[in-house]
VOZA-308327 format. One record per residue: chain; x, y, z of N, C-alpha, C in turn. Coordinates in steps of 0.05 Angstrom, whole numbers, padded with zeros to 5 digits. Layout:
ATOM  chain     n_u     n_v     n_w    ca_u    ca_v    ca_w     c_u     c_v     c_w
ATOM      A       X       Y       Z       X       Y       Z       X       Y       Z
...
END
This chain:
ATOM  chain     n_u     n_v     n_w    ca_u    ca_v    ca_w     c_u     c_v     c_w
ATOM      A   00508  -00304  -00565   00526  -00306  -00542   00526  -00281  -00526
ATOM      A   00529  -00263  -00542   00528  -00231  -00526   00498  -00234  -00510
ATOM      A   00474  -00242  -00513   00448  -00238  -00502   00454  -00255  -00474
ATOM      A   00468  -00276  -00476   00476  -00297  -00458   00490  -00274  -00435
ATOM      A   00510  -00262  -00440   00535  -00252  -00424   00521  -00234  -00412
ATOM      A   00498  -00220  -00434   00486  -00198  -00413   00460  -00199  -00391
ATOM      A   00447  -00229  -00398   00425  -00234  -00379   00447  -00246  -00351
ATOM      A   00467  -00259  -00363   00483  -00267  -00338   00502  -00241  -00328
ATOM      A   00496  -00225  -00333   00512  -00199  -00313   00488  -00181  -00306
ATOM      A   00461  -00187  -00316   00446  -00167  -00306   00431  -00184  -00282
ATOM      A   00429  -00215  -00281   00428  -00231  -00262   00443  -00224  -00239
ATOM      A   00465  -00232  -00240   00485  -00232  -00220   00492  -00200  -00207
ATOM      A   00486  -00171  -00223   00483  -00149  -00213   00464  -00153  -00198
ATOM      A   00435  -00165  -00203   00406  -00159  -00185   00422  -00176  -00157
ATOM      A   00427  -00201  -00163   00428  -00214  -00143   00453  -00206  -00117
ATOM      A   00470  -00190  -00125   00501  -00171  -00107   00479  -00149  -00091
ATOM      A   00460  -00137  -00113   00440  -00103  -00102   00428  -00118  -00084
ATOM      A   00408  -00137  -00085   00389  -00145  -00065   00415  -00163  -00039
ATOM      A   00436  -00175  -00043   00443  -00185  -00024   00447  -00162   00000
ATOM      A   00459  -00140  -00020   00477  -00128  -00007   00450  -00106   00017
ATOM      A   00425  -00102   00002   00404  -00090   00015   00400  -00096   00032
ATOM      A   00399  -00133   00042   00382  -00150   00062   00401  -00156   00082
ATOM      A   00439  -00155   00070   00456  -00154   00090   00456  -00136   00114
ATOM      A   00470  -00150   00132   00481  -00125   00165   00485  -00105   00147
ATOM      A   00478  -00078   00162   00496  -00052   00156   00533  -00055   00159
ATOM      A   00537  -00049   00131   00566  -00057   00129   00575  -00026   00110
ATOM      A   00597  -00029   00109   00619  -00005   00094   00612  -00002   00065
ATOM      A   00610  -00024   00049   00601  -00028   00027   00569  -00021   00015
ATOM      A   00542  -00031   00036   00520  -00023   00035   00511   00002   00037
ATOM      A   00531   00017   00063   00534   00041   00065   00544   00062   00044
ATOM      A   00557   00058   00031   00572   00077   00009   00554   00081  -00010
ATOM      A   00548   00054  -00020   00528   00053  -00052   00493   00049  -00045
ATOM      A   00480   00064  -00026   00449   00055  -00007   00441   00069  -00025
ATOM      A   00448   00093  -00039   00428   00101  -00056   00431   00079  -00085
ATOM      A   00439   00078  -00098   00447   00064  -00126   00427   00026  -00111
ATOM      A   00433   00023  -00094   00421  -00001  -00082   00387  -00002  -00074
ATOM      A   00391   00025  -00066   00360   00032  -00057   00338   00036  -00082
ATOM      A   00353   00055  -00103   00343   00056  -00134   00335   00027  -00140
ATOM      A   00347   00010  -00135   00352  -00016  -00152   00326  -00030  -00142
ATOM      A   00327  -00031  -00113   00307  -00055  -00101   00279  -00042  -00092
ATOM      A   00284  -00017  -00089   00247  -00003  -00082   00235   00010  -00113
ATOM      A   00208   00001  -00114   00191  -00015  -00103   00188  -00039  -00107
ATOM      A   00203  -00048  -00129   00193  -00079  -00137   00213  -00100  -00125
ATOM      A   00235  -00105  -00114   00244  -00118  -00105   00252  -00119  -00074
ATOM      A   00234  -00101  -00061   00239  -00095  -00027   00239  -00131  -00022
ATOM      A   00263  -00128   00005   00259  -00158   00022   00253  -00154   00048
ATOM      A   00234  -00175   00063   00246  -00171   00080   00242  -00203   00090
ATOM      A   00237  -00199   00121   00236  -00230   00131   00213  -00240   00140
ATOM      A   00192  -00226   00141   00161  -00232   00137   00156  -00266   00146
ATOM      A   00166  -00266   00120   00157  -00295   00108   00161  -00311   00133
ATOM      A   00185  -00310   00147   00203  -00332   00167   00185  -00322   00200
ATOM      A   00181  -00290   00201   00177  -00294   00231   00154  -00266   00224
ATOM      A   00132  -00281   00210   00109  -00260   00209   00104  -00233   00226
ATOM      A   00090  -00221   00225   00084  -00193   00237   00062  -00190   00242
ATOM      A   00034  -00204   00258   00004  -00201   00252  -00006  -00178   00251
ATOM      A  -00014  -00184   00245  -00039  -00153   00251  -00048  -00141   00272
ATOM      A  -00042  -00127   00282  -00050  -00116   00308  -00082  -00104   00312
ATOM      A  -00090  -00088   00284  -00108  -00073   00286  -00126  -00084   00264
ATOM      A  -00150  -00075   00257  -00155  -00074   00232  -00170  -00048   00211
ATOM      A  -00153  -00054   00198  -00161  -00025   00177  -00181  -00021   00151
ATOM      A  -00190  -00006   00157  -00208  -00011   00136  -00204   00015   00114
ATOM      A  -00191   00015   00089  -00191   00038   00066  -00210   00039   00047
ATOM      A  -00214   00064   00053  -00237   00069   00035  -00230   00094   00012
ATOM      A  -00242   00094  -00012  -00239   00119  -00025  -00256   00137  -00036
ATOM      A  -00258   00155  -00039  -00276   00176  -00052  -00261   00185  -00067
ATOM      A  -00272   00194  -00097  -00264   00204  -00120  -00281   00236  -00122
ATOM      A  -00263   00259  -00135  -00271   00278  -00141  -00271   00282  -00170
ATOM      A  -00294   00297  -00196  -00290   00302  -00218  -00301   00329  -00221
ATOM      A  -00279   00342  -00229  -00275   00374  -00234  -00295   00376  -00262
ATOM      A  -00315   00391  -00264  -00331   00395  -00287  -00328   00418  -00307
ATOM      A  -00337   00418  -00326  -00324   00441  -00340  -00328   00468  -00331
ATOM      A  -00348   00468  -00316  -00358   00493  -00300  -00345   00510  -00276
ATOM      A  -00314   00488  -00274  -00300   00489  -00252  -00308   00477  -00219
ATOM      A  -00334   00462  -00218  -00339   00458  -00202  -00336   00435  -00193
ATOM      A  -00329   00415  -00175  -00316   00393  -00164  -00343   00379  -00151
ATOM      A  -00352   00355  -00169  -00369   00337  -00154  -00355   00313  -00148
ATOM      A  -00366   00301  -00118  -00349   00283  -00105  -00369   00256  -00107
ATOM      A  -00356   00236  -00100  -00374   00223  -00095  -00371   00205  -00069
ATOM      A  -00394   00183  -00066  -00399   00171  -00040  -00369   00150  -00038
ATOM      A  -00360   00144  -00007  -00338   00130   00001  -00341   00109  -00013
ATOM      A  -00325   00087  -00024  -00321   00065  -00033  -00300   00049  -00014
ATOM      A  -00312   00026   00003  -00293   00011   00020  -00274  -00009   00002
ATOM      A  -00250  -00004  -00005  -00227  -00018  -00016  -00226  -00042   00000
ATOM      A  -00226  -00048   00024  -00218  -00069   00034  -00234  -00083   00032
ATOM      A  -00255  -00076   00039  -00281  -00095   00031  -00280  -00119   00006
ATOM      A  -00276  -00090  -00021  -00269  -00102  -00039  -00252  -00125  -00047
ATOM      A  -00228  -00115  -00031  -00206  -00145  -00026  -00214  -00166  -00018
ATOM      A  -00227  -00168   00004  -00232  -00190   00028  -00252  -00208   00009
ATOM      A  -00278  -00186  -00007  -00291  -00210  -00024  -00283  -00219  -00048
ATOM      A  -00264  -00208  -00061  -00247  -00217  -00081  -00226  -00242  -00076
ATOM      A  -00223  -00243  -00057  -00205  -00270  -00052  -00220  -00287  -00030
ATOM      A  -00242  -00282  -00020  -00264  -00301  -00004  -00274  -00330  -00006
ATOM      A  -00269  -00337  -00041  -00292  -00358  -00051  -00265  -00374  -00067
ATOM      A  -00248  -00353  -00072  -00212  -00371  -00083  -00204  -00388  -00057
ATOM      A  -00203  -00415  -00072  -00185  -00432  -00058  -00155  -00419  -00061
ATOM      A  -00139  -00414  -00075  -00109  -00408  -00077  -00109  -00380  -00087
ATOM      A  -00116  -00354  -00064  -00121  -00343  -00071  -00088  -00322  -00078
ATOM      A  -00084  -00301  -00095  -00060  -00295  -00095  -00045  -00281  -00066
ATOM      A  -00014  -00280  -00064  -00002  -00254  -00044  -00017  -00236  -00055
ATOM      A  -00015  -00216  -00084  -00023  -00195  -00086  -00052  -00193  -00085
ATOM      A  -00069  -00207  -00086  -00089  -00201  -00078  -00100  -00188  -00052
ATOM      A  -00091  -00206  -00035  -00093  -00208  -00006  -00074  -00180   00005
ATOM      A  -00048  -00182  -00009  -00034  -00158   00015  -00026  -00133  -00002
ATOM      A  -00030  -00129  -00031  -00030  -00103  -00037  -00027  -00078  -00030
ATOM      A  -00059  -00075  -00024  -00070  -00057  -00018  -00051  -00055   00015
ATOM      A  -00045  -00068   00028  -00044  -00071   00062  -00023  -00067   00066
ATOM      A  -00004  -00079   00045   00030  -00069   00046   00035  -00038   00039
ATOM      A   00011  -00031   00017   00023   00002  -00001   00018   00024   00029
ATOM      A  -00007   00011   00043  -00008   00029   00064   00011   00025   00081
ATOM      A   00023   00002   00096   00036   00000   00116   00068   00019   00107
ATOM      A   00072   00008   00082   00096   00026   00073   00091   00052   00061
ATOM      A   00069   00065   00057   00068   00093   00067   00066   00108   00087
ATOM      A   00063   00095   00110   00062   00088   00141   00082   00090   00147
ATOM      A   00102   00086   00142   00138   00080   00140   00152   00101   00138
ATOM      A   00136   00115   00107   00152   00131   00093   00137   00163   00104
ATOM      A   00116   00164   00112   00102   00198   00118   00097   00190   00159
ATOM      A   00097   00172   00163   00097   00169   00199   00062   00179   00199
ATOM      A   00060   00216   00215   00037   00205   00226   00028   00235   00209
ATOM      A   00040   00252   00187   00034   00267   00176   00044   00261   00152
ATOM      A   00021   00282   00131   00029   00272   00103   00043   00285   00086
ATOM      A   00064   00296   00095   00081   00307   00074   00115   00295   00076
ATOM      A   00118   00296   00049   00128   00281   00038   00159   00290   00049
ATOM      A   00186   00270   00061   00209   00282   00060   00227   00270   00045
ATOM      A   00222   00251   00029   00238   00238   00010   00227   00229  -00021
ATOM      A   00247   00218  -00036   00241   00212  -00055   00221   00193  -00055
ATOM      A   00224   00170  -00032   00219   00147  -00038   00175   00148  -00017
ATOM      A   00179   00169  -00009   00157   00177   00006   00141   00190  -00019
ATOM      A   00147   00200  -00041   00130   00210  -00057   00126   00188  -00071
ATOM      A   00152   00166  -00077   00140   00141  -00092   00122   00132  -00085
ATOM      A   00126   00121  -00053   00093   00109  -00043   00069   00117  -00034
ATOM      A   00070   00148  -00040   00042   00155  -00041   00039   00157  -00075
ATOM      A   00052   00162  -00096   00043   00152  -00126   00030   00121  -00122
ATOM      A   00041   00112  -00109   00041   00072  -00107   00015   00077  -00100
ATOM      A   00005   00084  -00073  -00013   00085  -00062  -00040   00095  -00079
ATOM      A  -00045   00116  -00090  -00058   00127  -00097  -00060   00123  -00123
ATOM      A  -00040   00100  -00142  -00052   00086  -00167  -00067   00057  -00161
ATOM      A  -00057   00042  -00134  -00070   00023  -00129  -00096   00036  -00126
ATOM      A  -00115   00057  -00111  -00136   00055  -00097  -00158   00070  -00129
ATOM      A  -00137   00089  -00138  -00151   00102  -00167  -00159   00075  -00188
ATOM      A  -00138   00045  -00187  -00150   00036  -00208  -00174   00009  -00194
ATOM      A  -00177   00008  -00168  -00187  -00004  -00157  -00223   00004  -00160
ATOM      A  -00222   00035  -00161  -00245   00051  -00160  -00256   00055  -00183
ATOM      A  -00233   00049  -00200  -00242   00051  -00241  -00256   00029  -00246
ATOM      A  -00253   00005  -00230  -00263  -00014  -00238  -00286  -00018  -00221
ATOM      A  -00302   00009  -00214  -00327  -00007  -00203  -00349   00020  -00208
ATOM      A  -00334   00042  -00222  -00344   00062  -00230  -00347   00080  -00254
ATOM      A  -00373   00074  -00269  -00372   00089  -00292  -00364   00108  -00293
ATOM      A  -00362   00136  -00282  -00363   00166  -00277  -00332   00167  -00277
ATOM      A  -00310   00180  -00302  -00290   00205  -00294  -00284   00211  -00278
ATOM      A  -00257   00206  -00262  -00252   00225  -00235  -00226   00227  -00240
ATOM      A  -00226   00249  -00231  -00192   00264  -00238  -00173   00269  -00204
ATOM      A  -00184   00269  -00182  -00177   00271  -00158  -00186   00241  -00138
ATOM      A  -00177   00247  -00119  -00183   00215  -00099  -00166   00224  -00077
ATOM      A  -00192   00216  -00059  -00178   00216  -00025  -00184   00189  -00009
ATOM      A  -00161   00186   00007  -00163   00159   00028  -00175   00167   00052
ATOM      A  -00191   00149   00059  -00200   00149   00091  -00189   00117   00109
ATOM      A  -00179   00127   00122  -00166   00099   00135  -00181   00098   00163
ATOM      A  -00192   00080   00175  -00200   00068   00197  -00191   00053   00209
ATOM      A  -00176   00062   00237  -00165   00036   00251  -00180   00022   00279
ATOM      A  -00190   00003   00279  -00208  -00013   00308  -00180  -00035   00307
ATOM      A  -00175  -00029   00353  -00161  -00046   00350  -00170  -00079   00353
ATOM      A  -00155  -00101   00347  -00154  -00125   00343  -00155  -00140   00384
ATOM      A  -00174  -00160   00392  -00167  -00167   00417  -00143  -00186   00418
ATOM      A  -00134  -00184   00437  -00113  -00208   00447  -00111  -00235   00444
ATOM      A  -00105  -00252   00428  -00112  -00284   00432  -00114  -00295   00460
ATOM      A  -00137  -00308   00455  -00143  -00323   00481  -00168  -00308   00491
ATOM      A  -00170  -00288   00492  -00183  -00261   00512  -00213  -00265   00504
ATOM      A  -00225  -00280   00505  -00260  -00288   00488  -00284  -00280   00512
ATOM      A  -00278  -00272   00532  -00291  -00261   00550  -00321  -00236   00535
ATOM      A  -00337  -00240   00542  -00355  -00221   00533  -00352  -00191   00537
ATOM      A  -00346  -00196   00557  -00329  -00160   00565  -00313  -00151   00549
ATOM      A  -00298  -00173   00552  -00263  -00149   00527  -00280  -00149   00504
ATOM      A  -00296  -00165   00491  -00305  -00167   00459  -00305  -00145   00467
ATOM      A  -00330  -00134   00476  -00349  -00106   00479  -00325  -00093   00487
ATOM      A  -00300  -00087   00505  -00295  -00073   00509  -00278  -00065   00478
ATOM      A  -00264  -00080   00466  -00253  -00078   00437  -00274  -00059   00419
ATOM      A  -00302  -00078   00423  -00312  -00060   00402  -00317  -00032   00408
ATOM      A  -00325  -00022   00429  -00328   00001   00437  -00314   00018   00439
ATOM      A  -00279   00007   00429  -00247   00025   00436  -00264   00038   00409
ATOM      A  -00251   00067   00414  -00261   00091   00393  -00244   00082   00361
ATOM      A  -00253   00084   00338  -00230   00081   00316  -00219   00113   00312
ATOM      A  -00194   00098   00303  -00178   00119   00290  -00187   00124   00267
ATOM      A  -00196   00154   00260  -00204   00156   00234  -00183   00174   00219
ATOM      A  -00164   00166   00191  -00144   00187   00187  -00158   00194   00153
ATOM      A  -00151   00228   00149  -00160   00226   00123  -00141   00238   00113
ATOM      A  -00135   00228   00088  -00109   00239   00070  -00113   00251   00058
ATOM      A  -00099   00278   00046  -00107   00294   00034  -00112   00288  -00004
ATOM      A  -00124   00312  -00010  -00135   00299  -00038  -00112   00297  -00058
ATOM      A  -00109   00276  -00070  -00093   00277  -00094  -00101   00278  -00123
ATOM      A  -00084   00287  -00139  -00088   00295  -00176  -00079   00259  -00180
ATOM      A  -00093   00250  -00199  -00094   00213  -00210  -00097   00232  -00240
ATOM      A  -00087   00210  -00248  -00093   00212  -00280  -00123   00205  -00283
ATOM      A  -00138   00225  -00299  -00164   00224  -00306  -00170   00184  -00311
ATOM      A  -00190   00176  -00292  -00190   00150  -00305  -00226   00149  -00307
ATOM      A  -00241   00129  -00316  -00265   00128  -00325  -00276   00102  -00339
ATOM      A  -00298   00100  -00357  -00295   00082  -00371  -00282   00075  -00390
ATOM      A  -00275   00049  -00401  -00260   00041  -00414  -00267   00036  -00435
END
């Protein structure tokens, strides 16, 4: 009976934290935002997506390079690895392919995007969470396609923008493709040594 009383109060706590998250700014959300904010980032963020989408404006392409510090003290790097790539053919040939498949990787960037704007240092708690987020998604993405130890990892992000619906004119294509990309590179981060398994 006690196991009962406590899945039903640890229920009904989740479900008050997340109401109270997704509610108007009110007196109550306001007081307790940290204790609320603890509760629902990272695994229970809401928002309204689902009801009135957000497309894609651009498209991005992440890539990573891994660094492994040798006993010699010397740091060999290796060649870029396109993450997105990776995604796009991983869920290509799936009929029902998963959310996390598909928006992982696309969400950890957009909400480190959120949390560092257009430089990378960190002013909150929750900005160092999502670059940890970030930088365990792309470290174990790279473990699994790479024999070699690496103890460091850097992001390269590429942005080409997306044309207008409707706009199929030969010109805009070409003029789209020819808009310059944004190229951003993040600085290097310490990953827990990962390798083969």
């Amino acid at each position: 009976m006690a196991v009962v009383v406590l899945c039903l109060a640890a229920a009904l706590t989740h479900v008050l934290l997340v109401f109270l998250h997704v509610a108007p700014p009110n007196a109550v959300s306001q007081l307790y935002s940290r204790p609320i904010n603890a509760w629902v980032y990272p695994l229970f963020e809401q928002n309204w997506r689902l009801f009135a989408p957000d497309p894609e404006s651009v498209n991005r392409q992440i890539s990573a390079r891994v660094g492994r510090t040798t006993p010699e003290g010397t740091v060999e790097l290796s060649d870029w690895f396109d993450l997105s790539a990776a995604d796009r053919a991983a869920v290509k040939h799936q009929p029902f392919p998963s959310h996390t498949a598909q928006n992982m990787l696309r969400r950890a960037w957009s909400s480190y995007l959120e949390a560092f704007g257009t430089d990378d240092r960190p002013r909150s708690a929750r900005a160092v969470m999502m670059q940890t987020y970030l930088a365990n998604i792309a470290a174990e993405r790279v473990a699994a396609h790479r024999r070699e130890p690496f103890d460091s990892l850097q992001l390269r992000v590429t942005t080409r923008p997306i044309g207008a619906p409707g706009t199929t004119t030969a010109r805009h294509r070409e003029a789209v493709t020819a808009a310059p990309a944004d190229i951003r590179y993040l600085p290097w981060w310490k990953v827990t040594p990962h390798g083969a398994h």
